[in-house]
C-alpha positions as CSV (number, residue, x, y, z in Angstrom):
1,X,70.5,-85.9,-12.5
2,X,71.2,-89.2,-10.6
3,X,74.4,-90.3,-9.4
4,X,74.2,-92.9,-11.9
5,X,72.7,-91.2,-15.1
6,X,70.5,-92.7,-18.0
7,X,71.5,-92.5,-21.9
8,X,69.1,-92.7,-24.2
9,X,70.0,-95.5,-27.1
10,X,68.0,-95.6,-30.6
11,X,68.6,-98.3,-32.6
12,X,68.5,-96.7,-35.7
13,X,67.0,-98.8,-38.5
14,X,65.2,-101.4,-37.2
15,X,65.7,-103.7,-39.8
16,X,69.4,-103.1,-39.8
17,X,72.2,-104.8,-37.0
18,X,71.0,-101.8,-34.9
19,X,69.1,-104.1,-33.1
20,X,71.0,-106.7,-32.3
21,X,74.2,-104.5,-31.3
22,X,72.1,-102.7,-29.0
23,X,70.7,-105.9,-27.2
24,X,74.0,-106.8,-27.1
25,X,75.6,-104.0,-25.6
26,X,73.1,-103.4,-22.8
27,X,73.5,-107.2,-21.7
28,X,77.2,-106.8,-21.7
29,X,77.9,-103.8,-19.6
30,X,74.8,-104.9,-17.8
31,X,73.5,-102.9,-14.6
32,X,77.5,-102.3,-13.1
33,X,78.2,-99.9,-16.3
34,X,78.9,-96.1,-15.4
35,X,75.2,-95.0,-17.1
36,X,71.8,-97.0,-17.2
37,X,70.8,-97.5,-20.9
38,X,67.0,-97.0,-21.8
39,X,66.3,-98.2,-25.9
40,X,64.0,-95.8,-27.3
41,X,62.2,-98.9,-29.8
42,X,59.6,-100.4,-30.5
43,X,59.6,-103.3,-28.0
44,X,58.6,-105.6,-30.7
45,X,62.1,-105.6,-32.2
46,X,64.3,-105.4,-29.7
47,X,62.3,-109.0,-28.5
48,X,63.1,-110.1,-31.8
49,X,66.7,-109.2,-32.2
50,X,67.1,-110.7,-28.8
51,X,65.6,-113.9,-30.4
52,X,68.3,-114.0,-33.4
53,X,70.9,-113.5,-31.3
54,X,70.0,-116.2,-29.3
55,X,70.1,-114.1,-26.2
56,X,67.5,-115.0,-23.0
57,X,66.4,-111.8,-21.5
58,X,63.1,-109.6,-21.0
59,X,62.2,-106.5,-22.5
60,X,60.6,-103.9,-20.3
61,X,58.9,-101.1,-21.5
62,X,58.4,-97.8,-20.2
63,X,56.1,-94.6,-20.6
64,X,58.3,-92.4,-18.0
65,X,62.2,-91.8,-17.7
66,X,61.5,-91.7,-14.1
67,X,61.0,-95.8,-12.8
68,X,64.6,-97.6,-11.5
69,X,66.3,-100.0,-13.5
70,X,65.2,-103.5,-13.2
71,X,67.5,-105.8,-12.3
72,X,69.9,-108.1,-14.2
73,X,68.9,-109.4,-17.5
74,X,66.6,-107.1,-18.6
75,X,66.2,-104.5,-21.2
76,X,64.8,-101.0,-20.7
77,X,62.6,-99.9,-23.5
78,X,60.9,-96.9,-24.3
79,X,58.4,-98.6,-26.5
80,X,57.8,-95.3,-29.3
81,X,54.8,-97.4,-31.1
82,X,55.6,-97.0,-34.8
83,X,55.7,-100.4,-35.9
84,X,53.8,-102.3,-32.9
85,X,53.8,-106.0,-34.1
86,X,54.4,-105.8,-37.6
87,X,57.4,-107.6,-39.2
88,X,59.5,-106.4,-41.2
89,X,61.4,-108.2,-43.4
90,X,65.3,-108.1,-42.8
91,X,68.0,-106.2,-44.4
92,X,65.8,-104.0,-46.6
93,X,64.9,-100.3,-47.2
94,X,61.3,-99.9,-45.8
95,X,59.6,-96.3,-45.4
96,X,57.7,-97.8,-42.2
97,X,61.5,-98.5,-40.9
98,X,62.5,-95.2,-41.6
99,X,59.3,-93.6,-40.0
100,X,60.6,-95.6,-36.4
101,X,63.9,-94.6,-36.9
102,X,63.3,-90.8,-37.3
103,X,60.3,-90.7,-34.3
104,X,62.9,-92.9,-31.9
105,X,65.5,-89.7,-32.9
106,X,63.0,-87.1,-31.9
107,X,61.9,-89.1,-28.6
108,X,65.2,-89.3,-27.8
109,X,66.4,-85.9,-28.4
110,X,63.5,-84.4,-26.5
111,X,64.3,-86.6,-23.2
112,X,67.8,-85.0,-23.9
113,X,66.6,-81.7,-24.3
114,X,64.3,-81.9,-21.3
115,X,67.3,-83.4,-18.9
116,X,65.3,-86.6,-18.8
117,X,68.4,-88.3,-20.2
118,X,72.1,-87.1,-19.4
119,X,72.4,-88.1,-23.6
120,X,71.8,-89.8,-26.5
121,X,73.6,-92.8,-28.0
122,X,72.7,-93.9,-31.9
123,X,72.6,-96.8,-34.0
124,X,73.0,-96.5,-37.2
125,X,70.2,-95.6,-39.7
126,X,69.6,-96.1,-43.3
127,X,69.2,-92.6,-45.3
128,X,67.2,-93.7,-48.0
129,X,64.2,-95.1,-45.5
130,X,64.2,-91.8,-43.8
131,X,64.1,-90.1,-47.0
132,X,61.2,-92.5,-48.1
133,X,59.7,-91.8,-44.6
134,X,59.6,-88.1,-45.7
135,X,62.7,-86.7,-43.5
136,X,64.1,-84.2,-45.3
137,X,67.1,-84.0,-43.9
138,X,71.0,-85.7,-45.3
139,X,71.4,-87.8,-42.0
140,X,71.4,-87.7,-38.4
141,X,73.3,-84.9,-37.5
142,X,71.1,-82.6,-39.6
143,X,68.4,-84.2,-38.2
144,X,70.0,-83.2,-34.4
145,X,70.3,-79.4,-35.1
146,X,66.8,-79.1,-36.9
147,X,65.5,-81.0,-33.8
148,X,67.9,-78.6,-30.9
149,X,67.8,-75.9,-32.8
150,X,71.8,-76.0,-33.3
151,X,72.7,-74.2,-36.6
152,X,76.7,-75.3,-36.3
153,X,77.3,-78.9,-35.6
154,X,80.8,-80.9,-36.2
155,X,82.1,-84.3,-36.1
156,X,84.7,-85.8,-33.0
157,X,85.9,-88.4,-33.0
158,X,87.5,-90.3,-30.3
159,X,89.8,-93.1,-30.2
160,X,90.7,-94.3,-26.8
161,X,90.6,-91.3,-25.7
162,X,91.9,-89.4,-28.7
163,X,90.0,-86.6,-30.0
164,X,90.2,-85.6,-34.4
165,X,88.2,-82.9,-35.7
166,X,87.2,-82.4,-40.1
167,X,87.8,-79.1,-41.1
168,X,85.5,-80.7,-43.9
169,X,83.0,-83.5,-44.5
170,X,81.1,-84.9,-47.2
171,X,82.6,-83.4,-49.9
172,X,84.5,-84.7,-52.8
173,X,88.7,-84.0,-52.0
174,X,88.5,-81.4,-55.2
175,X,85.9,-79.7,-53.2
176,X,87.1,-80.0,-49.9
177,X,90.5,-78.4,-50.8
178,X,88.5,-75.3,-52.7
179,X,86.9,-74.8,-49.1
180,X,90.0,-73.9,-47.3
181,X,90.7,-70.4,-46.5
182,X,92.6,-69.0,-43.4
183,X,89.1,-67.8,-42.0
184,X,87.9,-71.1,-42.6
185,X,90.6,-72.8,-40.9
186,X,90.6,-70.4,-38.3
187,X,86.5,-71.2,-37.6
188,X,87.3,-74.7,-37.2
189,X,90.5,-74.5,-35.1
190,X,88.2,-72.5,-32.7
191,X,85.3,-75.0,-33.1
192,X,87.8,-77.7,-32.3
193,X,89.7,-76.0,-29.0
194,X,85.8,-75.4,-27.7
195,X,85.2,-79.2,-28.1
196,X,88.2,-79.9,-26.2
197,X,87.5,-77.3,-23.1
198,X,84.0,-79.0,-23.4
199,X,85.0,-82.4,-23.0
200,X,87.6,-82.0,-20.4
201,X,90.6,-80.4,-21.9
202,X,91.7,-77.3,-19.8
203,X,94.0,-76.4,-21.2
204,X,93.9,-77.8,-25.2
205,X,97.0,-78.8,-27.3
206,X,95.6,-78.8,-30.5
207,X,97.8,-79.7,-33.6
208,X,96.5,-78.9,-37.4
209,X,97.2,-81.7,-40.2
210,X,98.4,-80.6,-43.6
211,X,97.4,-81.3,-46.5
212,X,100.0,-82.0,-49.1
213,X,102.7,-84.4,-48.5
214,X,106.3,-83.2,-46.1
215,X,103.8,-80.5,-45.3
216,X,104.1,-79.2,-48.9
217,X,107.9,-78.4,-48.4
218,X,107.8,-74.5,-48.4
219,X,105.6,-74.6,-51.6
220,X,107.2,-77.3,-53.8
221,X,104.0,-80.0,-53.4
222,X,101.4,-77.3,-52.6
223,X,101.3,-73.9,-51.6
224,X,97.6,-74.6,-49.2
225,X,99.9,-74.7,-46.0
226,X,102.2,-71.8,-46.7
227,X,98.7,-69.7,-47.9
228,X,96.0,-70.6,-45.7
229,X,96.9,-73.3,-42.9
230,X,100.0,-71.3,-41.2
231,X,98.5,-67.9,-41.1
232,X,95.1,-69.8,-39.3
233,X,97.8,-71.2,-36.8
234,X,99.3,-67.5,-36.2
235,X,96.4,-66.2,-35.5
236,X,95.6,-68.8,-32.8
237,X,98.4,-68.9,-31.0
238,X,98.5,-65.0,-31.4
239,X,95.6,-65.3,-29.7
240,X,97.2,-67.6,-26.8
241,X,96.1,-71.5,-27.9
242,X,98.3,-73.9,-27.6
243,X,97.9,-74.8,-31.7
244,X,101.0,-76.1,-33.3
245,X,100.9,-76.8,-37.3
246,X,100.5,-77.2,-40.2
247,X,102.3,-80.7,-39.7
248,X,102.8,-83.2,-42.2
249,X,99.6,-85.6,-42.2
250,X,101.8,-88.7,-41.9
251,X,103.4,-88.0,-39.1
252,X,100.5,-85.9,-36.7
253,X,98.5,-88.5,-35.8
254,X,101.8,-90.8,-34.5
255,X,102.0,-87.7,-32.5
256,X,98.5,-87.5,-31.3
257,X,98.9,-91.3,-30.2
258,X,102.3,-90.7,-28.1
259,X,100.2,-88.0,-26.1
260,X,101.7,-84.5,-27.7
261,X,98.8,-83.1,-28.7
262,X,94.9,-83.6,-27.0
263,X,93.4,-83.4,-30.7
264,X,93.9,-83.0,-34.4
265,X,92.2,-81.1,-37.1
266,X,92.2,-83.2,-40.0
267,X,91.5,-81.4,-43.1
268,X,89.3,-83.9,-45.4
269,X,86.8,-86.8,-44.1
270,X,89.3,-89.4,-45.3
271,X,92.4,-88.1,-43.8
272,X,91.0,-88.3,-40.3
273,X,88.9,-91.2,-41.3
274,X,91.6,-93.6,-42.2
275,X,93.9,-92.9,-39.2
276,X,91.8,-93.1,-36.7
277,X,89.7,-97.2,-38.0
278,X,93.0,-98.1,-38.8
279,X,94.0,-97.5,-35.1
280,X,91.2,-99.1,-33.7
281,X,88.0,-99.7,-35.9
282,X,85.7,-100.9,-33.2
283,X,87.0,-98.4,-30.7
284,X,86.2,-95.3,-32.8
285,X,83.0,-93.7,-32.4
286,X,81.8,-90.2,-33.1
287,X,80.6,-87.4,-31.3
288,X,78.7,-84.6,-32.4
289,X,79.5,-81.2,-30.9
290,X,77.8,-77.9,-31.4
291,X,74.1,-79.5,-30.0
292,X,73.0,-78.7,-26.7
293,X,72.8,-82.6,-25.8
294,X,75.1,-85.0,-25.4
295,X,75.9,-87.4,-28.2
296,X,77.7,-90.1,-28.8
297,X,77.3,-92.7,-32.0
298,X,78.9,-95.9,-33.9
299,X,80.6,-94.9,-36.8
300,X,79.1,-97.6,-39.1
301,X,76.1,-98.3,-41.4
302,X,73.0,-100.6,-40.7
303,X,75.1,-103.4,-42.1
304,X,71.4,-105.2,-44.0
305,X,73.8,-107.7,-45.5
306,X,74.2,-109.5,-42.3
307,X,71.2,-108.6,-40.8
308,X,68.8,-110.6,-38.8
309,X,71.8,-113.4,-38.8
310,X,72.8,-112.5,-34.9
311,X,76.8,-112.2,-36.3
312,X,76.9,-108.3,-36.1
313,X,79.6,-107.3,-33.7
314,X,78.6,-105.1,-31.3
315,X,81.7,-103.5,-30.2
316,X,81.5,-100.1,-31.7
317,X,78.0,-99.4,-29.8
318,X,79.2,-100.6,-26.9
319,X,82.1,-98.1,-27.1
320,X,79.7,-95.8,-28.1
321,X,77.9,-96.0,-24.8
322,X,80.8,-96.8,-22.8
323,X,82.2,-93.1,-24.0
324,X,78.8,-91.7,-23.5
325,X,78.7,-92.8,-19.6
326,X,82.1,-91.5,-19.6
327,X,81.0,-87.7,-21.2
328,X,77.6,-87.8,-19.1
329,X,79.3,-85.7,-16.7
330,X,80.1,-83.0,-19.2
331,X,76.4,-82.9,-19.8
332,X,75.6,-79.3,-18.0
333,X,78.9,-78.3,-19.7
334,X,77.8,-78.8,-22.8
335,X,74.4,-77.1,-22.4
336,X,76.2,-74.3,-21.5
337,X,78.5,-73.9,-24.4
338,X,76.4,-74.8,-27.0
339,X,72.6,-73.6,-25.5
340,X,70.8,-71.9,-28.4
């Protein structure tokens, strides 16, 4: 790898702000930034999202990983050859859209897989063009482990510099809740103090949200903490870890922020969700751990309302690769931890 490393960037759907964030972003950090960005596009759109944006630069495109970075004022591309010149109309679901969003994935993911790239960095796509393109899978990171191999992926989030962990996803709350068991928790606090190691931590303070409110106070709001959180928690710090909880959910991540712990598990999507945008929206991106690649990603959706109008802010990608310069380093770590 190069002193200076290269991150792949996909723009996800290219009919969604994708485009014109990424543009964006790659002009703004420009060719001082920690990494070298290459878009894996079609060059045809970036050209055009450069045009709506009102932006004057020139798209190069590549067929190897290999050549230097031009010089200011130019765009890298990868040109993947999906849609070529046709035009797609703004802003709407479109099978071909989906088709160039799923190959600009797997181009991506091999370069990463092949150490071509130190990592990957996504825009956002559009599930239901996928799924009209014929992907089968729910979204990008099943997508990522079908692609890697990786049968146990997770969400991390980071918000300057601020690491929470779900214990569970995309799940209704009812259903969330029925998933939590002291094995379960104890999977996931493991799964989160690996992350940590992974991504710099040495020695992790992990702290474990709970779930009812005061904690459930010994059983009078809930009895989840008192039957399957605390005994998880025993058995970590049994085992040595530095794993404090459960602690009450509206207090832990005030703690997180004033530096006591490296990293929370949250317990639902929204729990962790809502803390961390309300901290900083455009500063929290996600990271998906348990591949074998790097990966770093906005935490937003394609946005069609507003695209193709050049207003899409582009802050959350460039964070995205900002943090993904910042983790290339960790990139043999993580190969290491999570090689299947």
């Amino acid at each position: 790898m190069t002193e200076r490393p290269t991150l792949a960037v996909t723009v996800g759907d290219p009919v969604g702000i994708g485009p014109e964030i990424t543009v964006r972003t790659l002009l703004q950090v420009g060719t001082t930034a920690a990494a070298r960005g290459v878009v894996v596009a079609d060059a045809a759109v970036l050209r055009r999202a450069l045009q709506v944006c009102g932006l004057d630069a020139t798209v190069r495109t590549l067929d190897s990983w290999d050549l230097p970075a031009e010089e200011e004022g130019t765009i890298d591309c990868f040109d993947i050859g999906v849609l070529k010149d046709i035009v797609l109309p703004w802003g709407t679901v479109d099978e071909r859209a989906g088709r160039a969003a799923v190959r600009a994935i797997e181009v991506a993911t091999r370069a990463a897989l092949e150490r071509d790239v130190a990592g990957i960095v996504t825009g956002p796509i559009n599930k239901e063009a996928i799924w009209a393109a014929g992907s089968e899978h729910l979204g990008h990171t099943e997508m990522l482990g079908a692609l890697t191999g990786a049968t146990r992926q997770n969400t991390m989030f980071v918000v300057r510099g601020k690491k929470i962990f779900f214990a569970t996803r995309h799940l209704s709350l009812r259903k969330a809740l029925d998933q939590i068991s002291v094995d379960q928790q104890s999977a996931q606090i493991d799964e989160a103090l690996t992350a940590l190691r992974v991504f710099g931590h040495d020695r992790p303070r992990l702290a474990v949200a709970a779930i009812n409110p005061h904690g459930g106070e010994n059983g009078a709001f809930g009895d989840e903490e008192i039957m399957h959180l605390g005994p998880a928690v025993e058995r970590a710090q049994a085992s040595g870890a530095d794993v404090v909880g459960p602690v009450p959910a509206d207090s832990v991540f005030h703690q997180l922020l004033q530096g006591r712990f490296d990293g929370v598990l949250s317990q639902y999507h929204d729990q962790g969700h809502i803390a961390a945008k309300t901290y900083d929206f455009d500063g929290t991106i996600s990271v998906t751990v348990g591949l074998p690649i790097l990966r770093t990603s906005v935490d937003h959706g394609t946005a069609f309302d507003i695209a193709g109008t050049g207003e899409a802010d582009p802050a959350t990608m460039r964070s995205a690769f900002e943090h993904g310069a910042g983790f290339a380093h960790f990139a043999d770590r993580i190969r290491a931890e999570y090689a299947v």
